[in-house]
Backbone as CSV, one residue per row, in Angstrom:
resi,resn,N_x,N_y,N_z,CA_x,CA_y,CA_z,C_x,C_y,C_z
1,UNK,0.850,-1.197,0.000,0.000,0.000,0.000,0.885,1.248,0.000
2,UNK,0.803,2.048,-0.850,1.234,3.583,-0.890,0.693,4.262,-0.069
3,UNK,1.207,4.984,1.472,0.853,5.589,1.947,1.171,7.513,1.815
4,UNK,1.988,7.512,0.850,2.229,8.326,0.458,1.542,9.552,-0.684
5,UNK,0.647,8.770,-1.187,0.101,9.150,-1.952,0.270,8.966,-3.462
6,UNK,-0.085,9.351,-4.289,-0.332,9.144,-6.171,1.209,10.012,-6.253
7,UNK,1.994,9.131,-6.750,3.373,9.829,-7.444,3.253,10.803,-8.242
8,UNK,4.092,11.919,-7.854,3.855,12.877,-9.379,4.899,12.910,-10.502
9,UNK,4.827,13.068,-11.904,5.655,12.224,-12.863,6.205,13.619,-12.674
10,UNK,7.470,13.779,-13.059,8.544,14.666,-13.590,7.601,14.969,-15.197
11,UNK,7.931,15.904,-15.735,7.513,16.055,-17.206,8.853,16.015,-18.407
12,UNK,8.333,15.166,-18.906,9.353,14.606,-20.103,10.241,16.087,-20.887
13,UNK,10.940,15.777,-21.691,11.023,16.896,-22.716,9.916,17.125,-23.806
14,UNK,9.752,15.903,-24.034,8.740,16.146,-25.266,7.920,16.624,-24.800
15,UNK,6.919,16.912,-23.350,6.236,17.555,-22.898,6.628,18.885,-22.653
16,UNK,8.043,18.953,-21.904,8.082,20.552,-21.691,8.629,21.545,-22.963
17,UNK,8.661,20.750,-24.061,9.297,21.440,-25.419,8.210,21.278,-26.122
18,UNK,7.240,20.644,-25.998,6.240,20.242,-27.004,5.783,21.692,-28.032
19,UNK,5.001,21.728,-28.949,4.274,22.974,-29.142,3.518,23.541,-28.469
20,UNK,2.849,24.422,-28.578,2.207,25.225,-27.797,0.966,24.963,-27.953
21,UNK,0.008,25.085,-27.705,-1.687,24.470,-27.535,-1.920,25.594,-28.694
22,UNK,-2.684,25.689,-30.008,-3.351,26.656,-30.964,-4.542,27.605,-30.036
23,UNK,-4.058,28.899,-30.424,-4.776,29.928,-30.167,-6.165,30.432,-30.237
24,UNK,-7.049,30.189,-30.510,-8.430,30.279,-31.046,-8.003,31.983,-31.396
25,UNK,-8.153,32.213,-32.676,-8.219,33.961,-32.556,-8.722,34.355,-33.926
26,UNK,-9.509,35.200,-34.409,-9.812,35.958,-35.044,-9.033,36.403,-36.657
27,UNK,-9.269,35.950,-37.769,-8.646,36.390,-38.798,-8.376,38.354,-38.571
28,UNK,-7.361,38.328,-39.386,-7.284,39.490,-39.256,-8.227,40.191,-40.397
29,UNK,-8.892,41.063,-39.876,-9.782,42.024,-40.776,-9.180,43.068,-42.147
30,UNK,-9.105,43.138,-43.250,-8.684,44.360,-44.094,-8.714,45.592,-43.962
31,UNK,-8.754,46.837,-43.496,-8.694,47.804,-43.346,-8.005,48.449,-44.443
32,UNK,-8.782,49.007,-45.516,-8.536,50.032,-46.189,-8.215,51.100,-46.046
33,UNK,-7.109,51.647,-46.712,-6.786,53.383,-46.646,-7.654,54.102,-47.975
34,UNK,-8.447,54.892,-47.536,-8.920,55.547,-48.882,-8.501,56.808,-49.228
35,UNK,-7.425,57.453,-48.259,-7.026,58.670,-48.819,-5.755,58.560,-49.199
36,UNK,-5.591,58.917,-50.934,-4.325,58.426,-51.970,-3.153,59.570,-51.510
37,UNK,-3.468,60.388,-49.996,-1.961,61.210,-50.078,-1.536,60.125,-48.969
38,UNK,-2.287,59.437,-47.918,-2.006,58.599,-47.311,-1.302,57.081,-47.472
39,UNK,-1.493,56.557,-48.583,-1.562,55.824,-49.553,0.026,55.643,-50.440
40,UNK,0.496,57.420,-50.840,1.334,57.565,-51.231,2.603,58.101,-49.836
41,UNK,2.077,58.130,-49.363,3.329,58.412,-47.965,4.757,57.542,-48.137
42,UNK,5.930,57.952,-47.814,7.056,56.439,-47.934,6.834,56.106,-48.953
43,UNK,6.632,56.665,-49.953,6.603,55.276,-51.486,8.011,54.715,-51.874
44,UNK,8.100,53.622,-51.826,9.543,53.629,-52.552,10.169,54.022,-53.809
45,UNK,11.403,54.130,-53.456,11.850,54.945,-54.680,12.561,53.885,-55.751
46,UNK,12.526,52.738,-55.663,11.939,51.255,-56.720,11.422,51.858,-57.276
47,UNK,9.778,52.252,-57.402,9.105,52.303,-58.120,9.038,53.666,-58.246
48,UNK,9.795,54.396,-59.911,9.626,55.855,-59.821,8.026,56.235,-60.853
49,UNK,8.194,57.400,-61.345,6.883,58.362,-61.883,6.706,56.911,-63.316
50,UNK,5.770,57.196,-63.531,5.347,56.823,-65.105,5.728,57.953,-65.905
51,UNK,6.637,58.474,-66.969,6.446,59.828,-68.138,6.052,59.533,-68.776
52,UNK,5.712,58.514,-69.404,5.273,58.300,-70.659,6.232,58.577,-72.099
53,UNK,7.700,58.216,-71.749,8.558,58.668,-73.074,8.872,57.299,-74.157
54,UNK,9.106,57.711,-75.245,9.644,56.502,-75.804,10.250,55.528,-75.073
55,UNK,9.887,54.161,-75.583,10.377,53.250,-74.388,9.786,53.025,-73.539
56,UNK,9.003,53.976,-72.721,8.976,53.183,-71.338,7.578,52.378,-71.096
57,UNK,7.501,51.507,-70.512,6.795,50.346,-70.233,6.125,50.472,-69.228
58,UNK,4.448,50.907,-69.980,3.494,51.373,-69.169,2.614,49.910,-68.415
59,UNK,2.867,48.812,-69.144,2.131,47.325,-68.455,2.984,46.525,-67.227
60,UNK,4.475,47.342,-67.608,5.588,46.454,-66.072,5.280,47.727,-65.293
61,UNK,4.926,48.984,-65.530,4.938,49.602,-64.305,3.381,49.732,-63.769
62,UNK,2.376,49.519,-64.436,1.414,49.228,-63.884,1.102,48.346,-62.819
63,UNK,1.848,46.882,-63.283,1.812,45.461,-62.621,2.532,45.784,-60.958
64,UNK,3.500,46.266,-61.159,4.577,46.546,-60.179,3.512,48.079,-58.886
65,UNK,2.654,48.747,-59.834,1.870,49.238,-58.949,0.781,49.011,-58.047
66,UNK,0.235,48.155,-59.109,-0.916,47.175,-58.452,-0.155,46.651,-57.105
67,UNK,1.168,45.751,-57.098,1.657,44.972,-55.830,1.821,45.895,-54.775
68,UNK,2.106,47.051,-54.909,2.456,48.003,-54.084,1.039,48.627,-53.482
69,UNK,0.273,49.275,-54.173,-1.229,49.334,-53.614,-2.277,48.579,-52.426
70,UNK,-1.768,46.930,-53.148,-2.256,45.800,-52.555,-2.005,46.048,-51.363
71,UNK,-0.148,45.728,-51.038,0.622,45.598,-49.976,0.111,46.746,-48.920
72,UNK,-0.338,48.031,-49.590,-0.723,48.790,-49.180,-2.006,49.720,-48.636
73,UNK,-2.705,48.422,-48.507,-3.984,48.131,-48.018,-4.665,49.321,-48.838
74,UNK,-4.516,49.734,-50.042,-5.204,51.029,-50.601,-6.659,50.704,-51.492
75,UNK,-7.832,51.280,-51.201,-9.385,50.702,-51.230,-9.158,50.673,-52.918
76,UNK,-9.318,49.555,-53.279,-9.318,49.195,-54.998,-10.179,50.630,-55.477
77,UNK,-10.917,50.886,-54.807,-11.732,52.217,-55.351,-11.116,53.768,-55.785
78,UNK,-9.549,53.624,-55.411,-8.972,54.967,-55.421,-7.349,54.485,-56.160
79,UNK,-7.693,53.402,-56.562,-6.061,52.831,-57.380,-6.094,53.743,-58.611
80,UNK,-6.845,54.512,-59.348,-6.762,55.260,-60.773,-6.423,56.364,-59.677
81,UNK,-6.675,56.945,-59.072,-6.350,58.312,-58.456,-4.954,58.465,-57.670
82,UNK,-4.374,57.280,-57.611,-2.875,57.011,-56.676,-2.203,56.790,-58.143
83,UNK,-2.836,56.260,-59.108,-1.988,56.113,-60.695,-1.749,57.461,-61.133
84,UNK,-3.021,58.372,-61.206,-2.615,59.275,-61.384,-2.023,60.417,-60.987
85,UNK,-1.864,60.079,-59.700,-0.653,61.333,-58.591,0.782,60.373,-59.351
86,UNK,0.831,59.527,-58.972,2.491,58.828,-59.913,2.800,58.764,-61.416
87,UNK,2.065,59.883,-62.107,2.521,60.258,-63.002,3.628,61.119,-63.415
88,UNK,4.003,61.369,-64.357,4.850,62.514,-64.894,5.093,62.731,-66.106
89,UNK,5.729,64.378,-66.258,6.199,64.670,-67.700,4.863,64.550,-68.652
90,UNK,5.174,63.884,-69.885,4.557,63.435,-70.803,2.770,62.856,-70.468
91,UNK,2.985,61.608,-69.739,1.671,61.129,-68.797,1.013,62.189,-67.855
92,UNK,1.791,63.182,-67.498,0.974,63.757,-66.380,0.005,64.457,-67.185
93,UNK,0.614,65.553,-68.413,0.185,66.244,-69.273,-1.334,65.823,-69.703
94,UNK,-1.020,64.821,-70.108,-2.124,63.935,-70.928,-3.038,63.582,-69.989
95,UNK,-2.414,63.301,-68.335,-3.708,63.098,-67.677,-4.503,64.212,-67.323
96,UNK,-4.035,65.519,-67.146,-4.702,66.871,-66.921,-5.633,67.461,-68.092
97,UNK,-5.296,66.887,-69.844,-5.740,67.446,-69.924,-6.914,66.365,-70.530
98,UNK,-7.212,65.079,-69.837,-8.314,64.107,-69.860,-8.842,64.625,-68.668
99,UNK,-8.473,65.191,-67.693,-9.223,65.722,-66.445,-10.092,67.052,-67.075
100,UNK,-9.896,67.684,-67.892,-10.164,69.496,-68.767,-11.132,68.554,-69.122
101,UNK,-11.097,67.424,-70.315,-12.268,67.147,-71.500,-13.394,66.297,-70.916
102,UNK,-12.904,66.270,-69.515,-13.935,65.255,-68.564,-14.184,64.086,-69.179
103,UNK,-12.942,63.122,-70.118,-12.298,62.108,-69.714,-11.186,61.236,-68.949
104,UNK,-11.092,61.771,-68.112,-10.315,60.973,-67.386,-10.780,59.808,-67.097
105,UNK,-9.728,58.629,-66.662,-10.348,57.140,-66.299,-11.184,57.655,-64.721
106,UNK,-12.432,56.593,-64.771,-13.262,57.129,-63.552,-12.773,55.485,-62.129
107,UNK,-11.812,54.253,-62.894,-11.430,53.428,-61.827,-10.341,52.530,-62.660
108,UNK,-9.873,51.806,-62.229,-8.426,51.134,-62.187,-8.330,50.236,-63.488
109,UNK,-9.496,49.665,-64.024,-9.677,48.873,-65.553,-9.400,50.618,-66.740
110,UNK,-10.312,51.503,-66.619,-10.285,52.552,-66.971,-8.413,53.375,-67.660
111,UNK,-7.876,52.960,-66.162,-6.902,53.643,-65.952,-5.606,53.302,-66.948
112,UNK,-5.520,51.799,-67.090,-4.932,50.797,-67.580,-5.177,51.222,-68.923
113,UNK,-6.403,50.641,-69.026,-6.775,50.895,-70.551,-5.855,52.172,-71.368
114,UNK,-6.244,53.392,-70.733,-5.689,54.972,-70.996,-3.969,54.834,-71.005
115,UNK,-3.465,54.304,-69.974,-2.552,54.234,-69.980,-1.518,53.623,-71.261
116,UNK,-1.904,52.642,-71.038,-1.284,51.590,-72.393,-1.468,52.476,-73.824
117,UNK,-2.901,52.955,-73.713,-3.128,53.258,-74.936,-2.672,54.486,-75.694
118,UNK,-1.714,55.385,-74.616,-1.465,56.460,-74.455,0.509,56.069,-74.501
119,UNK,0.868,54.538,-74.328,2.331,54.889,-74.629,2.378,53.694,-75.698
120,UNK,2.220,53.851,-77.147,2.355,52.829,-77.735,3.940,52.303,-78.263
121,UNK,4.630,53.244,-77.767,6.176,53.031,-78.383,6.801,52.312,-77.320
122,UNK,5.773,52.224,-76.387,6.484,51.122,-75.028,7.283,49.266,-75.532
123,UNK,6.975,48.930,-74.722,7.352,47.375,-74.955,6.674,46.610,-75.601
124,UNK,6.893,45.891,-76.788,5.543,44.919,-77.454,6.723,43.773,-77.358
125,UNK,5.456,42.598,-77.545,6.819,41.187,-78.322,7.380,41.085,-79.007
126,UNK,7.306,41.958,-80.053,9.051,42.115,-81.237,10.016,42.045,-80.389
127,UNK,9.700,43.586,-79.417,10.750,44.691,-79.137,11.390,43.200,-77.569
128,UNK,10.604,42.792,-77.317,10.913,41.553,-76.229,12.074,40.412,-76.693
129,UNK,11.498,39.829,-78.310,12.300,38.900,-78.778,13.386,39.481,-78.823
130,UNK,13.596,41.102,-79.343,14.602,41.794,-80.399,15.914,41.629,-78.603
131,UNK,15.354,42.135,-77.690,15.957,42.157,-76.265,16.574,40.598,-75.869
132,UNK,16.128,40.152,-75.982,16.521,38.439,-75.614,17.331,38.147,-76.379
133,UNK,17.454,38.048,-77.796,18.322,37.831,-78.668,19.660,38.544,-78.462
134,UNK,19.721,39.768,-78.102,20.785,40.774,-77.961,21.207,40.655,-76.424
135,UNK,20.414,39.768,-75.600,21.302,39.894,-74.408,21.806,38.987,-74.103
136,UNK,23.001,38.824,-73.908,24.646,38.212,-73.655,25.477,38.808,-72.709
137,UNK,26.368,37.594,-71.908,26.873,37.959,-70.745,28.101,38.402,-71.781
138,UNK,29.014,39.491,-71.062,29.911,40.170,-71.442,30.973,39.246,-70.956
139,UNK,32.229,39.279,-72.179,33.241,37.999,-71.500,34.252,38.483,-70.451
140,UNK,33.677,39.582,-69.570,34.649,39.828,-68.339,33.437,40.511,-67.069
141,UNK,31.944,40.087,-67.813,31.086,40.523,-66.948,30.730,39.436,-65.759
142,UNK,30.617,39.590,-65.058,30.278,38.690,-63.689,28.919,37.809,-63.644
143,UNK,28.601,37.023,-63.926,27.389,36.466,-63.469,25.857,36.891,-62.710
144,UNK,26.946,37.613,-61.546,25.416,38.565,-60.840,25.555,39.666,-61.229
145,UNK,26.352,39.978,-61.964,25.839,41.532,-62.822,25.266,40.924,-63.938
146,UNK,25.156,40.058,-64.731,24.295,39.475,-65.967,23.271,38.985,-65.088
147,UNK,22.675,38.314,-64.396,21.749,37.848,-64.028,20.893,38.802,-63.441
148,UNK,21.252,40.193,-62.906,20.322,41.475,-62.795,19.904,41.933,-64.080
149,UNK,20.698,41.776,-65.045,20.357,42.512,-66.609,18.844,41.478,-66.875
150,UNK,19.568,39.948,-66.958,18.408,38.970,-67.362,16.888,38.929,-65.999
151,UNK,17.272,39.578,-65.207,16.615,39.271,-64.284,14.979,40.523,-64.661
152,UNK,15.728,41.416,-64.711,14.819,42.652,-65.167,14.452,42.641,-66.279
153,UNK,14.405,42.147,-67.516,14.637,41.614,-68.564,13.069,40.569,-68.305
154,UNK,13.190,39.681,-67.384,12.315,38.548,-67.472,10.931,39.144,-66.773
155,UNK,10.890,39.692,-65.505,10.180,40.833,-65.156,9.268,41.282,-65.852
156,UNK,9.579,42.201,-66.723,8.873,42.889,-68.365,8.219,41.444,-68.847
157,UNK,9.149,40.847,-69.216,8.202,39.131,-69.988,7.139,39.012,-69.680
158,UNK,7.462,38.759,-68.368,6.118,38.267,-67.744,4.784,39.328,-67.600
159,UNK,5.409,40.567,-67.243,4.377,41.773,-67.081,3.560,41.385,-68.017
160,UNK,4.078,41.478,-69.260,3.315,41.490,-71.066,3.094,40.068,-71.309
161,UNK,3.250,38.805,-70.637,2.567,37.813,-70.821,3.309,36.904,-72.338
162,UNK,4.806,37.476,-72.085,5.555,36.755,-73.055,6.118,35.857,-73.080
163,UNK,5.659,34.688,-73.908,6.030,32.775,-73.675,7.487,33.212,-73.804
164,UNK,8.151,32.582,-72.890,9.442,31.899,-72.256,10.041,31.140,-71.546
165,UNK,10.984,30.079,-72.398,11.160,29.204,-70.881,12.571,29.873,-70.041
166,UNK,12.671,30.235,-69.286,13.320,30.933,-68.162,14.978,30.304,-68.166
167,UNK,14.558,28.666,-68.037,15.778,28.202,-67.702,16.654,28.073,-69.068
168,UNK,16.063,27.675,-70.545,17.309,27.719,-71.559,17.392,29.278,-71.969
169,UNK,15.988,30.073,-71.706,17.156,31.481,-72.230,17.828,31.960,-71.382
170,UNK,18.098,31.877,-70.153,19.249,32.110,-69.430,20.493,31.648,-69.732
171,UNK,20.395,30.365,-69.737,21.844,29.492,-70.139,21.991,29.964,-71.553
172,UNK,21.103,29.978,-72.565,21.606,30.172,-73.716,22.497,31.749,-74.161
173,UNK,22.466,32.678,-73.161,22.543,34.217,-73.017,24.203,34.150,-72.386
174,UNK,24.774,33.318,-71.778,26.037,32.948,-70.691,26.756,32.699,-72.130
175,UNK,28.502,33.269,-71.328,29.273,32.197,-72.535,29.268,31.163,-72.944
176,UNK,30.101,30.861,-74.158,29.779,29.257,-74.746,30.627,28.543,-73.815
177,UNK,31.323,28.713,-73.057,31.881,27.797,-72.394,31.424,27.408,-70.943
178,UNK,30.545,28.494,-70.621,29.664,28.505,-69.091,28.519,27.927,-69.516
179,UNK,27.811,27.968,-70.432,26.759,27.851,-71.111,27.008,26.016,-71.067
180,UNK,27.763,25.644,-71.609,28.219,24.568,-71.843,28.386,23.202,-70.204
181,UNK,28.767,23.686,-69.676,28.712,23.174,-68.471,27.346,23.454,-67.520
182,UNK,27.204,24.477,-67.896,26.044,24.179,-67.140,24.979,23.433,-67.995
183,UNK,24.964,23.534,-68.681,23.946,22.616,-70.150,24.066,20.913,-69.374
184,UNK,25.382,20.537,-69.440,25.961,19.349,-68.829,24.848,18.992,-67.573
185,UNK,25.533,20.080,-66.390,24.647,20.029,-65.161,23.696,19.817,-65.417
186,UNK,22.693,20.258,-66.146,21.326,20.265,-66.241,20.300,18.684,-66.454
187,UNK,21.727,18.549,-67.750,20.992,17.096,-68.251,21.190,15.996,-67.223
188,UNK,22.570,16.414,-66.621,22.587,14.995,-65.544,21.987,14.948,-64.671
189,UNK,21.489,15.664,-63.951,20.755,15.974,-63.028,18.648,15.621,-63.944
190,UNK,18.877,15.881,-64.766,17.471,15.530,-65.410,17.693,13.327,-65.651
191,UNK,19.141,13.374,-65.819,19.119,11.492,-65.570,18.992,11.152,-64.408
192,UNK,19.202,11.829,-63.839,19.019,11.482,-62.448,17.917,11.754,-61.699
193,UNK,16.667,12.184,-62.604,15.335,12.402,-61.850,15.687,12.806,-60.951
194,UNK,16.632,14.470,-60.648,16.552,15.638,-59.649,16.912,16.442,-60.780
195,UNK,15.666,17.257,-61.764,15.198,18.324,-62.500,15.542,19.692,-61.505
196,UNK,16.702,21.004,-62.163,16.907,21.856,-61.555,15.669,23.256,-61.996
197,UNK,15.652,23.167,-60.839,14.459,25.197,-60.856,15.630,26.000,-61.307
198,UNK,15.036,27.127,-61.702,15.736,28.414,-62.182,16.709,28.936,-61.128
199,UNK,16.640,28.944,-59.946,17.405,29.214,-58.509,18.408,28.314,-59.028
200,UNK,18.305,27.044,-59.063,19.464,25.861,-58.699,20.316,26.200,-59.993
201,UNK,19.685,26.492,-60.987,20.568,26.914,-62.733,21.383,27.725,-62.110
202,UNK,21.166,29.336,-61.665,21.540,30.422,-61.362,22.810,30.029,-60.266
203,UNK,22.692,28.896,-59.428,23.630,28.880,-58.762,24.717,28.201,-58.758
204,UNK,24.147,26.904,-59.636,25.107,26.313,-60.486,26.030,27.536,-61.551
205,UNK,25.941,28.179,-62.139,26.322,28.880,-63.392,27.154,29.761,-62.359
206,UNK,26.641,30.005,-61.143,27.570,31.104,-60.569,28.703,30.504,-59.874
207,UNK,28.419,29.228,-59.454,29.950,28.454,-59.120,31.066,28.181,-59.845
208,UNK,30.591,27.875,-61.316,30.958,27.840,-62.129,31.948,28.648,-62.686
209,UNK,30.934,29.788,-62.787,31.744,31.139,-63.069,33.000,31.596,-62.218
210,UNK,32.416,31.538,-60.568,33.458,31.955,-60.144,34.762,30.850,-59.984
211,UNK,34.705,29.908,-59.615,35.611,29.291,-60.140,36.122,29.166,-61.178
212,UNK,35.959,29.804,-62.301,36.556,30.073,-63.465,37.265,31.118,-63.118
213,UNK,36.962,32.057,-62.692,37.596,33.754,-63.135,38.687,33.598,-61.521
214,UNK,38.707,32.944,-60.468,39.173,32.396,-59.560,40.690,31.809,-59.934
215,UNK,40.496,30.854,-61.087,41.482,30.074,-61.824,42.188,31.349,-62.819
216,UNK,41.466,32.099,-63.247,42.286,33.049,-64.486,42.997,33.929,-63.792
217,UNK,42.364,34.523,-62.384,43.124,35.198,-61.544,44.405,34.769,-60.694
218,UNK,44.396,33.768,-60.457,45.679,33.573,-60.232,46.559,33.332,-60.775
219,UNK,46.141,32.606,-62.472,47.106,32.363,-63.577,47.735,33.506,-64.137
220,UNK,47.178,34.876,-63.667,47.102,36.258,-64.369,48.287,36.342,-63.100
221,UNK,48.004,36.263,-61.908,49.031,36.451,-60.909,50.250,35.820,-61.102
222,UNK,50.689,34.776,-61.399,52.045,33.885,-61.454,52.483,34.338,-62.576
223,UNK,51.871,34.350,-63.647,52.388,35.404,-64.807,53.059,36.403,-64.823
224,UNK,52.955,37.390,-64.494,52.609,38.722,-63.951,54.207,38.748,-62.861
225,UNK,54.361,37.650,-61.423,55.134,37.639,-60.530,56.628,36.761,-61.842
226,UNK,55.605,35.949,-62.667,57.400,35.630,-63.506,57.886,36.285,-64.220
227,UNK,57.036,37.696,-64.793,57.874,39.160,-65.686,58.335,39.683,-64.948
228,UNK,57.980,39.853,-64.019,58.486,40.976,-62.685,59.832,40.256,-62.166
229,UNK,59.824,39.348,-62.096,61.301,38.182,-61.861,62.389,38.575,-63.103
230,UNK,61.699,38.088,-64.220,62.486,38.570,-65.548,62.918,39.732,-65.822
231,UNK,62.496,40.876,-65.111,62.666,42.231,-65.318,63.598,42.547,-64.180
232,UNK,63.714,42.141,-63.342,64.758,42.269,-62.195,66.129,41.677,-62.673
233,UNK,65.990,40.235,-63.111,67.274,40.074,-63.485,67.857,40.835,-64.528
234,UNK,67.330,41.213,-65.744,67.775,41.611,-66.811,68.107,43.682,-66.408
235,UNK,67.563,43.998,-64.997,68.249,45.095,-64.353,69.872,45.029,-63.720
236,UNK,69.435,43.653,-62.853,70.978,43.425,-62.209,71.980,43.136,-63.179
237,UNK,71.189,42.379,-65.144,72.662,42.246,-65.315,73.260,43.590,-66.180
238,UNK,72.334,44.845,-65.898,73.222,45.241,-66.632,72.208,46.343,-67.823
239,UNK,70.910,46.094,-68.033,70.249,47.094,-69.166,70.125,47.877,-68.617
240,UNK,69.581,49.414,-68.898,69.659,50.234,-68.678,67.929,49.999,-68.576
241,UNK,67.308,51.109,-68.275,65.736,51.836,-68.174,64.995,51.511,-69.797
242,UNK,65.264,52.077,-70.521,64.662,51.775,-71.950,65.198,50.460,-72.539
243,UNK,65.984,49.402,-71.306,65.956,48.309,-72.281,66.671,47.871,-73.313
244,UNK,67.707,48.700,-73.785,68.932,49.087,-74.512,69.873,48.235,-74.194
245,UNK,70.983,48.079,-75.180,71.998,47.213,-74.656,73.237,47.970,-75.129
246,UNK,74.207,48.387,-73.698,75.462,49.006,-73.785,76.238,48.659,-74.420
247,UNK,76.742,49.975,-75.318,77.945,49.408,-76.405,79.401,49.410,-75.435
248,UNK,80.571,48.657,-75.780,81.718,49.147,-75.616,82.870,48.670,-76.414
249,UNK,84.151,48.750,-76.397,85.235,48.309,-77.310,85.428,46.877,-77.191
250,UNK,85.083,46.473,-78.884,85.150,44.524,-78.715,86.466,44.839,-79.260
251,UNK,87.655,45.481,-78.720,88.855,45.252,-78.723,89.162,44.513,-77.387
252,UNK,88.813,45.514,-76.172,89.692,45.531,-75.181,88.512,45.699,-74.093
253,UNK,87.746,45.275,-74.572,85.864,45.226,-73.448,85.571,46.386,-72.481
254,UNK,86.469,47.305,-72.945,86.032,48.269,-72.208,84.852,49.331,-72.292
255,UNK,84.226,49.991,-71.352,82.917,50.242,-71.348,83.011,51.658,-71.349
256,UNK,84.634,52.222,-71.278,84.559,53.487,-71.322,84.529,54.246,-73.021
257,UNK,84.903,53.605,-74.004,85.113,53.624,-75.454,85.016,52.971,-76.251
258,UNK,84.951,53.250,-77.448,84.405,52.259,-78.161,86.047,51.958,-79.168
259,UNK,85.668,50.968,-80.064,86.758,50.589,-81.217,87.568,51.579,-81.572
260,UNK,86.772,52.313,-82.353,87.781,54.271,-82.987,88.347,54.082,-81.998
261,UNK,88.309,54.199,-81.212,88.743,55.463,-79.864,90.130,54.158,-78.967
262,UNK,89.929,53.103,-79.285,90.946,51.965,-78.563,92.343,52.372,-78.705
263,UNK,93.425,52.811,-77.631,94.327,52.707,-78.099,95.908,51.781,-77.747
264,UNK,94.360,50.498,-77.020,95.275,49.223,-76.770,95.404,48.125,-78.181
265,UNK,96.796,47.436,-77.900,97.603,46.447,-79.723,96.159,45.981,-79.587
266,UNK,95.848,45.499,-80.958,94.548,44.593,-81.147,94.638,43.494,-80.537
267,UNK,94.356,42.910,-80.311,94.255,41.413,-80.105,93.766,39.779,-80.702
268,UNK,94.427,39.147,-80.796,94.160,38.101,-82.009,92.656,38.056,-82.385
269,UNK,91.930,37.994,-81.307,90.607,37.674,-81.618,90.010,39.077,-82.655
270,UNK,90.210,40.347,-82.573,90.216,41.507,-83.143,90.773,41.316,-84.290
271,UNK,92.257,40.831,-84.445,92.359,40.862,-85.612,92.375,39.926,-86.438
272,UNK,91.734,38.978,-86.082,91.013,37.991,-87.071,89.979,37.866,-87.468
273,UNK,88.855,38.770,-86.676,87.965,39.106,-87.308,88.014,40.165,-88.383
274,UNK,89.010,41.147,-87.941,89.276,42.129,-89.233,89.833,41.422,-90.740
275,UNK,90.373,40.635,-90.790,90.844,39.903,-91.625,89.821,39.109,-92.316
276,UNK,88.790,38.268,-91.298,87.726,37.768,-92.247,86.236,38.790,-92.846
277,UNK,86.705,40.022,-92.369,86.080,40.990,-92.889,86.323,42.374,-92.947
278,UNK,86.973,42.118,-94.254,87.557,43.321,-94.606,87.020,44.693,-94.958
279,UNK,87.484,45.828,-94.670,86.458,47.020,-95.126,86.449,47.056,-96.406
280,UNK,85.097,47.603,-97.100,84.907,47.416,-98.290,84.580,49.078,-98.263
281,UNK,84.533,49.503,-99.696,84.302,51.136,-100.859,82.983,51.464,-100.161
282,UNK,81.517,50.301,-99.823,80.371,50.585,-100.360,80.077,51.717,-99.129
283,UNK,79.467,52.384,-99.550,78.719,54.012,-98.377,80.073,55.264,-99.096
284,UNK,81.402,55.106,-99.740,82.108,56.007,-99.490,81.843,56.799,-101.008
285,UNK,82.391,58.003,-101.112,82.016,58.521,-101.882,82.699,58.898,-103.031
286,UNK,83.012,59.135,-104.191,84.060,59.182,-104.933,84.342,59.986,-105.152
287,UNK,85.778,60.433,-105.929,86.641,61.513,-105.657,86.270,62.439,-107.130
């Protein structure tokens, strides 16, 4: 018989680490901002004015506004009126004077519409293919400086709803020799039923890379330390600054005069070369 009473257990870890019991609580509610100076407060400076100039791409900066609005709890009812405070230049013009003819867009389908239709020299799918085709990593450009070019580049694609597959026009855009290995990576990894995402390409290609330019840099270094070797000796033995090579008398090796000027006996070696080459008429002039 226990006179002691009902033992009390110690509590395990898995008990005193366990999770925590779920909260019963309340979704969080939406709360709209409906006033667009409120709205526009802190805007980032990512996302600058729309002008409306040649070029610029009124459907990626639309898209990119919408996310920002969203994020920004702003009442879908006042998104044409926050479009149109982030105008400029060219666009602003045009929106003031659709505000005069009492057309202006009256909500956010409206706004779009006007917009687009108002920059037609923007981005189409020619001008998309014509971009893809022409972009190539530079053969001393870095990887994550090409992959911001392609990165912003793909961005726009998608804004405008332009078929691409992500992962060969990337690789196909890299040198032929980065291009090439990672091509490799790709397929073996596809035999091996573990298929790489666009992340795993990007990071493959950047190991790659840098271990390449890793290898050229130090080959550029030992190079570089064996002229600098070569240039030291060829100081100690003797060249001068420009690299020149000091004359002196191949009579008598002296460095203070030359042959004319010797006025030590010749010496066999001297005058056997004079003998197997004798002075000749040619340069002199006749009498």
């Amino acid at each position: 018989m226990n006179l002691d009473g009902p033992v009390k257990k110690e509590p395990t870890d898995s008990n005193r680490f366990g999770p925590a019991p779920p909260v019963d609580a309340e979704p969080l509610k939406t709360v709209y901002e409906e006033d667009p100076l409120k709205v526009l407060k802190y805007w980032p400076e990512e996302h600058p004015k729309f002008k409306g100039q040649p070029g610029d791409d009124a459907v990626t900066w639309l898209s990119r506004l919408a996310v920002h609005l969203n994020d920004r709890s702003a009442h879908p009812a006042i998104w044409h009126k926050v479009g149109g405070l982030r105008l400029g230049g060219k666009a602003s013009d045009d929106y003031c004077d659709a505000a005069l003819a009492g057309t202006r867009p009256k909500n956010w389908d409206e706004f779009k519409h006007w917009l687009v239709r108002l920059s037609p020299l923007g981005t189409s799918p020619a001008a998309l293919a014509r971009e893809l085709g022409a972009l190539k990593q530079g053969p001393n450009e870095t990887l994550q400086a090409f992959y911001a070019r392609y990165r912003a580049w793909m961005s726009r694609a998608k804004s405008h709803g332009y078929p691409f597959d992500a992962i060969t026009s990337f690789v196909n855009c890299l040198t032929k020799g980065l291009a090439k290995r990672v091509f490799e990576e790709i397929t073996r990894c596809q035999v091996q039923r573990t298929p790489l995402d666009l992340d795993q390409v990007v990071v493959t290609a950047m190991e790659y890379d840098s271990a390449y330019r890793g290898d050229a840099a130090l080959a550029s270094t030992s190079t570089a330390s064996s002229g600098s070797g070569s240039g030291k000796r060829r100081t100690e033995g003797g060249g001068d600054k420009a690299g020149k090579k000091k004359l002196y008398c191949y009579n008598c090796r002296s460095k203070d005069h030359l042959l004319a000027d010797c006025k030590e006996p010749k010496t066999e070696r001297q005058a056997a070369y004079e003998a197997a080459h004798p002075p000749t008429d040619k340069g002199k002039k006749k009498a």
